[in-house]
Structures are given as C-alpha cells and as structure tokens.
C-alpha positions as CSV (number, residue, x, y, z in Angstrom):
1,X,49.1,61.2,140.1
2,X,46.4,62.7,141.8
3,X,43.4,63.9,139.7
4,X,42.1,67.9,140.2
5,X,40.0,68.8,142.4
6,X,38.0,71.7,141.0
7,X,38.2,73.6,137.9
8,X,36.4,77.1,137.6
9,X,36.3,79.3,134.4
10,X,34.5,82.8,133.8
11,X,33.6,83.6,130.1
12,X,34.3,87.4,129.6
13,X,32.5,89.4,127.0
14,X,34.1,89.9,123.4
15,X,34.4,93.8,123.2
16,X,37.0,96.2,123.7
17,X,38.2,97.1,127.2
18,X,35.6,100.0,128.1
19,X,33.8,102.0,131.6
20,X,30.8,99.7,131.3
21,X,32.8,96.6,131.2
22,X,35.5,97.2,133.7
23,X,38.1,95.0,131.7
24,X,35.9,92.1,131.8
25,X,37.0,90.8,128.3
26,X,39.0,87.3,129.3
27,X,38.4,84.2,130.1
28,X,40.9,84.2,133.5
29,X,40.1,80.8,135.2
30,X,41.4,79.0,138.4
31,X,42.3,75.0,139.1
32,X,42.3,74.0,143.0
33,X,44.9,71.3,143.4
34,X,45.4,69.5,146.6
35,X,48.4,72.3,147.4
36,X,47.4,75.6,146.2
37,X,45.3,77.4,143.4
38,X,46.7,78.0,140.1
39,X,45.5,81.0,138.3
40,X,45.1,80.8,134.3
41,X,45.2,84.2,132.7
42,X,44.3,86.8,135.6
43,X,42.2,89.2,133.3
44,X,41.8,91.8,131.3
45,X,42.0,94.8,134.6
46,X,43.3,95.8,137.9
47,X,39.3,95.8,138.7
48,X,38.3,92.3,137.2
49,X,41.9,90.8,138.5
50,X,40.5,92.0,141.9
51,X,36.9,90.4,141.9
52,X,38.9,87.2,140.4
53,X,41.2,87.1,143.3
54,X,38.1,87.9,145.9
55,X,35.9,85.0,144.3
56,X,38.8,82.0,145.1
57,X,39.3,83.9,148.3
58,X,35.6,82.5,148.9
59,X,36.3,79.4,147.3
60,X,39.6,78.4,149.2
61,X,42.0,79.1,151.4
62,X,45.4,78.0,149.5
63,X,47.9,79.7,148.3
64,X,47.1,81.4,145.1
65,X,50.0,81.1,142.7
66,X,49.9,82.2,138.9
C-alpha cells in the first residue's frame, strides 16, 4: 500500500451560513493520492465549493473526485 501524498484541510468558522461569510462554515478538505484528489465534504456554498475547487486546481492537476 502506498502511503498519501498530501493532505490539506481548511477550518471554517462556527456560525450560521450568512453575506459576510459566504458559506464558509465547514471544514471541506482534500487528500492527493498518487491517481486523483479526493474531496472530503465540499462546503457549506456554491461560493466556498468554488474557491475549494480553484485552490486544488493550483495544487494539482488530477482528477478531482468526491
């Protein structure tokens, strides 16, 4: 068995879904194996699923599956 490669995580804020805040109230987080990355909970918006799927865009270019 291979071992990960990289693990990210971003801590949301604990409140209620709200303008200021954009949905940014999960913890969504992303492993990159050696075939693709796996997404773990993909947030808490449309808007914050978006930056999360633009910042492993920057981090890799496999597959994203979820």
């Amino acid at each position: 068995m291979k071992s990960l490669q990289e693990f990210f995580v971003h801590v949301g804020k604990y409140q209620l879904v709200n303008k200021a805040n954009r949905g940014d109230i999960s913890n969504p987080c992303c492993i990159v194996g050696s075939e693709a990355a796996a997404v773990i909970d993909t947030s808490g918006s449309f808007a914050m699923g978006s930056d999360l799927h633009a910042a492993i865009k920057q981090i890799t270019d496999k597959p994203i599956r979820s």
